[in-house]
C-alpha positions in Angstrom: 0.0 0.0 0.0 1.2 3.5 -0.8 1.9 6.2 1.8 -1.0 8.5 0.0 -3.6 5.1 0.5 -2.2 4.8 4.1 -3.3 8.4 4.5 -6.4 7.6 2.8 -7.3 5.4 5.0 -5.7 6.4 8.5 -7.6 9.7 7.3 -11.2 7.8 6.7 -10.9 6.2 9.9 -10.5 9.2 12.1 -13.2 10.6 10.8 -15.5 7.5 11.4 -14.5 6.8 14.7 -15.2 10.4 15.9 -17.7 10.5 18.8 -20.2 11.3 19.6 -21.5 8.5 16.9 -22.8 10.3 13.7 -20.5 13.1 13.7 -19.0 11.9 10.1 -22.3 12.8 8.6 -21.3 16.0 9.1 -18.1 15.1 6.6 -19.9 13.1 3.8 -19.1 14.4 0.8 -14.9 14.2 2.2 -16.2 10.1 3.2 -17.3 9.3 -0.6 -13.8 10.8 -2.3 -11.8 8.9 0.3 -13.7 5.4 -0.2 -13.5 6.0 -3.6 -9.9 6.9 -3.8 -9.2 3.7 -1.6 -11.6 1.4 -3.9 -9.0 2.4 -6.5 -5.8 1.9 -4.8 -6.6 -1.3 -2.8 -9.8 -2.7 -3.5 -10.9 -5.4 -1.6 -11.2 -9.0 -3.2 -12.8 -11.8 -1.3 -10.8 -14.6 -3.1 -7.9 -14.0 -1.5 -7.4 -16.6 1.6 -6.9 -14.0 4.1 -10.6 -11.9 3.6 -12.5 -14.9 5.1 -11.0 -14.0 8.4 -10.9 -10.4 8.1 -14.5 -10.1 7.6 -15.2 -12.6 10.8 -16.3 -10.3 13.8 -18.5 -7.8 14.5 -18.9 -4.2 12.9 -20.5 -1.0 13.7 -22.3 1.3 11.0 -20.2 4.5 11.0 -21.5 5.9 8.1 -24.3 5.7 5.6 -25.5 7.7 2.6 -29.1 5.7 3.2 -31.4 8.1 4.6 -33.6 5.1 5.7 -34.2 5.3 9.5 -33.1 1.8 10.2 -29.6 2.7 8.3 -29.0 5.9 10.6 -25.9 6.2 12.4 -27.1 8.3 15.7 -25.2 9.0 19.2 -27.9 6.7 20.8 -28.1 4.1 18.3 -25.4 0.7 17.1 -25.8 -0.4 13.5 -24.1 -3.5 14.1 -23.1 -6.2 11.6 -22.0 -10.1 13.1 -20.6 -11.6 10.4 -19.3 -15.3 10.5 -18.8 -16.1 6.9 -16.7 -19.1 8.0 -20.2 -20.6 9.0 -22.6 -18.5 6.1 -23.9 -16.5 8.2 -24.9 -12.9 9.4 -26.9 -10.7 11.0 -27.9 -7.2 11.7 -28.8 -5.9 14.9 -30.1 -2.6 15.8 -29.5 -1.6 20.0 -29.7 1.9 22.0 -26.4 2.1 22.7 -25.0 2.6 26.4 -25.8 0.5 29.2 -29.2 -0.2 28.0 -27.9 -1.7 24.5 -28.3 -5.6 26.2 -31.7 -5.2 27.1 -33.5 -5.3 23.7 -32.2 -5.0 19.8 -34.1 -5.5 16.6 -32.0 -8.0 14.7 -32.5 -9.9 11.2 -30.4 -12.8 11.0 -29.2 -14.0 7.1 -27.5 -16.8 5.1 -24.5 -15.5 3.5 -21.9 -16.3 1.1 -19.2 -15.5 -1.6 -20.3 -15.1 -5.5 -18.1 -16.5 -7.1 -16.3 -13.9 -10.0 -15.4 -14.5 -13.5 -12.8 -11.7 -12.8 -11.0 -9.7 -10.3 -11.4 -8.2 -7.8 -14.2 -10.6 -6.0 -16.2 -8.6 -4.0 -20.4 -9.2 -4.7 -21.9 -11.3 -1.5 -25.3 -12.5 -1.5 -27.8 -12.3 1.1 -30.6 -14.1 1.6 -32.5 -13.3 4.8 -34.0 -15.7 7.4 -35.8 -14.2 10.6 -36.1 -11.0 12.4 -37.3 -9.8 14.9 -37.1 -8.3 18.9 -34.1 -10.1 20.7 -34.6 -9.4 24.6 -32.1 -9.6 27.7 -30.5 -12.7 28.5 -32.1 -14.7 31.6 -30.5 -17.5 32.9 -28.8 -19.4 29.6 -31.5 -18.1 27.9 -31.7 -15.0 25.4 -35.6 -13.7 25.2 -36.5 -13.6 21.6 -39.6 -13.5 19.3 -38.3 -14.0 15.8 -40.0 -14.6 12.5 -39.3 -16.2 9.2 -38.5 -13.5 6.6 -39.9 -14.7 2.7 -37.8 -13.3 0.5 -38.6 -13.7 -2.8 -34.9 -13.1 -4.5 -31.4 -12.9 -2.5 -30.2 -9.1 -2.1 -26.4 -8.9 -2.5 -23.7 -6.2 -1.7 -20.3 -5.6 -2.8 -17.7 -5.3 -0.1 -15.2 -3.1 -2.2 -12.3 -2.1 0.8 -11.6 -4.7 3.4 -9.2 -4.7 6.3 -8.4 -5.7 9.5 -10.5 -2.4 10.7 -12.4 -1.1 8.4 -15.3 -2.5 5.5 -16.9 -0.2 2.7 -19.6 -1.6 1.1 -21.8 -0.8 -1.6 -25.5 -2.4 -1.7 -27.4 -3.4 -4.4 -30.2 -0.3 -3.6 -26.7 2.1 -4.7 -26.6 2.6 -0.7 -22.9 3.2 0.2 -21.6 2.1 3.6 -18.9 2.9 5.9 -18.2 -0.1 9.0 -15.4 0.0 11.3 -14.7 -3.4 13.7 -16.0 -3.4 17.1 -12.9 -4.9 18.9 -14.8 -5.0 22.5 -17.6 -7.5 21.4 -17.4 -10.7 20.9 -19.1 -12.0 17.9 -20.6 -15.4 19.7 -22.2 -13.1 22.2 -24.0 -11.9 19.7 -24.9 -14.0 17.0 -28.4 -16.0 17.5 -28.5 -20.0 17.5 -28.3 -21.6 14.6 -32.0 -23.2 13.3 -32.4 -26.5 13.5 
């Protein structure tokens, strides 16, 4: 990676990660030219052995050009993403942040996996949603949940176009563009529901 990408990106990151959470929407149209400067000089491609593992954890919504409610990145509100690709699967899950954020979520959980691409870069994922739902508190060993199937009637996909260790960009197949950075202080089987039988 160049010293101007490295710049790029260290740059991009500071302004994601400045609190309170939502403050980069202040910076938006600075966010688009640096993720598209960094889709140039190191776009992501998923065939490479080493993207299974970075994608594997969880990752916060830092910045979104959706103006859909459920897409919002507020000071009161994680946008997270658990993604286990080593096991096709995801989810999203929507929290008040804080002390409260345990106590209920809305969550959607999906099957994921890799399309395979006739030619570099590999980047398109599809999605094909399960359930969602409320997810409560944990009592006991037991997480309160009522969850539903989700019929969807084609998969939806996404492109995942810059991918490391810290930070994802991601463009949707609505044209939404998307800004995560990893949440280092969860733990991604904390979070993720039970499997279906």
């Amino acid at each position: 990676m160049s010293q101007a990408s490295e710049q790029q990106r260290l740059e991009l990151l500071e302004l994601l990660q400045q609190e309170p959470r939502g403050s980069a929407n202040r910076q938006g149209d600075r966010i688009k030219a640096l993720i598209s400067a960094l889709e140039q000089t190191q776009p992501a491609d998923l065939s490479r052995p080493e993207a299974l593992q970075q994608q594997e954890g969880v990752w916060e919504l830092r910045w979104s050009s959706s103006s859909e409610p459920y897409l919002a990145v507020a000071p009161w509100l994680e946008n997270l993403q658990c993604l286990a690709p080593s096991q096709g699967r995801g989810m999203n899950l929507l929290r008040l942040s804080g002390s409260l954020s345990s106590l209920a979520g809305i969550a959607v959980e999906a099957s994921i996996a890799v399309v395979e691409a006739e030619r570099t870069p590999c980047q398109r994922v599809e999605v094909r949603f399960r359930r969602g739902g409320w997810l409560g508190p944990t009592v006991g060993a037991n997480r309160l949940q009522w969850l539903r199937s989700v019929n969807q009637s084609f998969p939806a996909w996404l492109d995942i176009t810059v991918l490391d260790a810290n930070l994802r960009v991601c463009r949707g197949n609505a044209g939404t563009l998307f800004a995560l950075t990893r949440r280092q202080d969860l733990n991604l089987a904390d979070l993720l529901l039970t499997p279906q039988n």
